[in-house]
N, C-alpha and C positions, 0 to 999 in steps of 0.2 A: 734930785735933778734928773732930768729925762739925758736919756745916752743917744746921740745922735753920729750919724753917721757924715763926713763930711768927702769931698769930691778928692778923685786920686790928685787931682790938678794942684790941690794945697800943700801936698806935702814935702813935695822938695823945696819952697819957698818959706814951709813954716820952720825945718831943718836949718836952712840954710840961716835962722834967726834964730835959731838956740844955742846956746852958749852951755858948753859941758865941758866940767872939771873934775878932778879928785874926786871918787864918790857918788860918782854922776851919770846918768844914761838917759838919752830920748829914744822914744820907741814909736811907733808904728803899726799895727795889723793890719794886713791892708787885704784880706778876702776873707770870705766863710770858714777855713780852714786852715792850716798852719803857717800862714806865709807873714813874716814879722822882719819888718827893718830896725837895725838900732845905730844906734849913733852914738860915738866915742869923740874923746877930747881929737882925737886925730882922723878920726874916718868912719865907716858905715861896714856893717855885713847884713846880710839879705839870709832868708831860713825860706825853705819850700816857697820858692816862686813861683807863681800862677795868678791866671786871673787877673791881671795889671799889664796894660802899656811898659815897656820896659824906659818909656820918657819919663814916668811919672816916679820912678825911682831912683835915688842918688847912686852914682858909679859907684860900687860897694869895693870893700880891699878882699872881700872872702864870699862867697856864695857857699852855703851848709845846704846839702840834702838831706833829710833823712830814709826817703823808702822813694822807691819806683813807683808810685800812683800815682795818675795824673791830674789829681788834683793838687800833689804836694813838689812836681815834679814835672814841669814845660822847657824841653830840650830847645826849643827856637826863643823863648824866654832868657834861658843862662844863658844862650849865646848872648843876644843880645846885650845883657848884661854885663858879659864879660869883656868881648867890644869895647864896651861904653867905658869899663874901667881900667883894660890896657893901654887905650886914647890916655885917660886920663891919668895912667901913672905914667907914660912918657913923654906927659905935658908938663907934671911935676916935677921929673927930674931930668927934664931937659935930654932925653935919651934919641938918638938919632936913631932910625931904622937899620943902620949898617951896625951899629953900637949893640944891638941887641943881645943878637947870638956869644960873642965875645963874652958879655960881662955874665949871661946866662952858664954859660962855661965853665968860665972862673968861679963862679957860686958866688959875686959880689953883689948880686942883687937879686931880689924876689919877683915875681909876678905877683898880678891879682891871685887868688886862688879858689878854685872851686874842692871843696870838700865834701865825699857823697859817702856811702855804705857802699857794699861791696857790688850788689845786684844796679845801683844805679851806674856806679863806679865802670862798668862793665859795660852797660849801654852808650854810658857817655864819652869812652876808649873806642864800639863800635861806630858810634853814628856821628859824633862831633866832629864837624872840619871847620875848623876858624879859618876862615880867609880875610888873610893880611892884607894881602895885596904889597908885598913886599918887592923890595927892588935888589932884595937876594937871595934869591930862591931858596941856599941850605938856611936861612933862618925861617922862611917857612916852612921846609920839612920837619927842621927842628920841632919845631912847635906843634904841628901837626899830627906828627908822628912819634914824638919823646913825651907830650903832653906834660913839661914839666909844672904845669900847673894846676894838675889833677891830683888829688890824694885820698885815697883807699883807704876807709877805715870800718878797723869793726869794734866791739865793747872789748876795752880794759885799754882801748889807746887813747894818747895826748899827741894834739899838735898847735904848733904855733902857728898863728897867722900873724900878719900885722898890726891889729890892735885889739886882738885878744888871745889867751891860751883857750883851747878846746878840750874838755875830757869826752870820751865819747861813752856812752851807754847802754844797755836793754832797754829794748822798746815790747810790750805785748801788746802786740798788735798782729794776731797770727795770718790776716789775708795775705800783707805783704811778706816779700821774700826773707831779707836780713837787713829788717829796721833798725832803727837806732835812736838814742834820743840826744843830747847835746846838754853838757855843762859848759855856762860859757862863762870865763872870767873876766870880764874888758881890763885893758892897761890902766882904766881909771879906778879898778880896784872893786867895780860890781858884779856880783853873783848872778848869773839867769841861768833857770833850766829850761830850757827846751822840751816838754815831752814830744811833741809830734800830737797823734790822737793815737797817743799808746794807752792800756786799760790800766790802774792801779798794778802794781806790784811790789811785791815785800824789799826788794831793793831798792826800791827808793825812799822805807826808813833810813837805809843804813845812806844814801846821796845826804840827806836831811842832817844827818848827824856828823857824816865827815867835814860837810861843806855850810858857809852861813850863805845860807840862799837868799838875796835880796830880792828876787822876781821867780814866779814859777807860772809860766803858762801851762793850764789847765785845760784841755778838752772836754765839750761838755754834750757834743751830742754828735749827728752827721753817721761817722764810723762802726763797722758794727759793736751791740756792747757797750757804745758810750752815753753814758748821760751825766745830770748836771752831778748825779748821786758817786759816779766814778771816778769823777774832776773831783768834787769836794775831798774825796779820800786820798790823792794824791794831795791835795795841798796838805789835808791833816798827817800822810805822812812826812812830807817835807817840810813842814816848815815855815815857809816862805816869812818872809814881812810883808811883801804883798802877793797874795796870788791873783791873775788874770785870767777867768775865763772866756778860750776863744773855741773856733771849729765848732761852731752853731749858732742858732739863732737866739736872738734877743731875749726871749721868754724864757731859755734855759741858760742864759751867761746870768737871768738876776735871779733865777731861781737856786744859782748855784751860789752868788752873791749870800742870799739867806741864808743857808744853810752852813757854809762857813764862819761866818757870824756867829755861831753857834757855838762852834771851837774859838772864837777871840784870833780869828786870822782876817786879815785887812783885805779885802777883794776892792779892784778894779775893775770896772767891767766897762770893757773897751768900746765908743764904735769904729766904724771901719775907718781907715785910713785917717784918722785923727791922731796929731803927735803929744803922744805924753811926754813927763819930765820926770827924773826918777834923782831921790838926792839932794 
């Protein structure tokens, strides 16, 4: 079956008609490079945003960075995003604007959250000003200036978001500063690793054997160093039940297809912005 690419315009409508349970993930790739929406029984997170109208993606509960490159990493993008998804959690829970600051306080409620590596983590402390447009001022400094919805992370941490735990990882991928790669577990109980378009490394046996990996996005060309031959060997180290290769074009995501195949490891190979079902 020919792999086709379909328009950004479809996917929040095809989302919004999948039904995901127990065991369950819809996904997404929606550029050249590492930018993947998934969808859990209760909400959405976004991985290196770029490249995409920020309308054509659902208000996600968590935005994951991995590296400063701007192809994995559009600062007027997560805004946007972020926006879309604060709207959207104080439509959910009926949060008034004067309500905010309070229960942020208290620690009775979470924000969307954006989760980056240290170097993006840093830019996006200097350069991001979310403007609320608030009708009380300290809850816009609050936010502006406590960023409690920012989270710093580097390899050997875990954090929670809304509808998945995160482990985070090594990435080699030596242009960027202090990459990183993402294990993500959704609340619905599936496995995905994130690599980024990090190259093969010996740690990610030891991901493959601590963790059952249900999805391993693979990088297959684009970055320097990568091709379909370096993707194939992370999936052979990991594992996967399925591995997906993205971060290139067509002729190297079914090249790497083959070759896989080879090891008895199940590839998908994704086109752009088309929603899979996983489960």
């Amino acid at each position: 079956m020919s792999v086709r690419d379909a328009s950004p315009a479809s996917m929040k409508p095809l989302f919004s008609t999948t039904t995901v349970g127990r065991g369950q993930l819809a996904f997404a790739w929606f550029n050249d490079y590492s930018g993947v929406v998934m969808k859990t029984s209760s909400g959405y997170l976004v991985v290196d945003p770029f490249g995409v109208g920020a309308i054509y993606l659902p208000a996600p509960q968590s935005i994951l960075l991995t590296h400063e490159h701007p192809d994995h990493f559009d600062i007027e993008l997560v805004r946007e995003l972020w926006l879309a998804a604060y709207k959207r959690w104080r439509q959910e829970y009926a949060i008034d604007e004067e309500e905010v600051l309070p229960l942020l306080q208290r620690g009775t409620t979470r924000l969307p959250s954006i989760v980056a590596d240290p170097t993006t983590y840093q830019e996006l402390e200097e350069e991001l000003s979310i403007h609320l447009q608030r009708r009380r001022r300290s809850s816009e400094e609050f936010l502006e200036e406590e960023h409690p919805y920012l989270k710093r992370v580097e390899p050997g941490d875990t954090v929670d978001i809304d509808v998945a735990t995160v482990h985070v990882f090594d990435s080699n991928h030596p242009p960027a500063a202090t990459p990183v790669t993402y294990l993500i577990i959704t609340e619905d109980g599936v496995t995905v690793y994130h690599t980024s378009d990090s190259l093969p490394f010996e740690g990610m046996r030891d991901i493959g054997q601590r963790f059952d990996v249900d999805i391993c996005f693979c990088p297959v060309g684009i970055a320097p160093g990568v091709t379909p031959e370096t993707g194939a060997k992370i999936a052979r180290l990991v594992r996967p039940k399925v591995a997906v290769p993205y971060h290139g074009p067509l002729a190297a995501r079914e090249k790497f297809a083959k070759i896989v195949s080879r090891y008895k490891i199940k590839a998908l190979v994704p086109g752009k912005c088309r929603v899979y079902a996983f489960g």
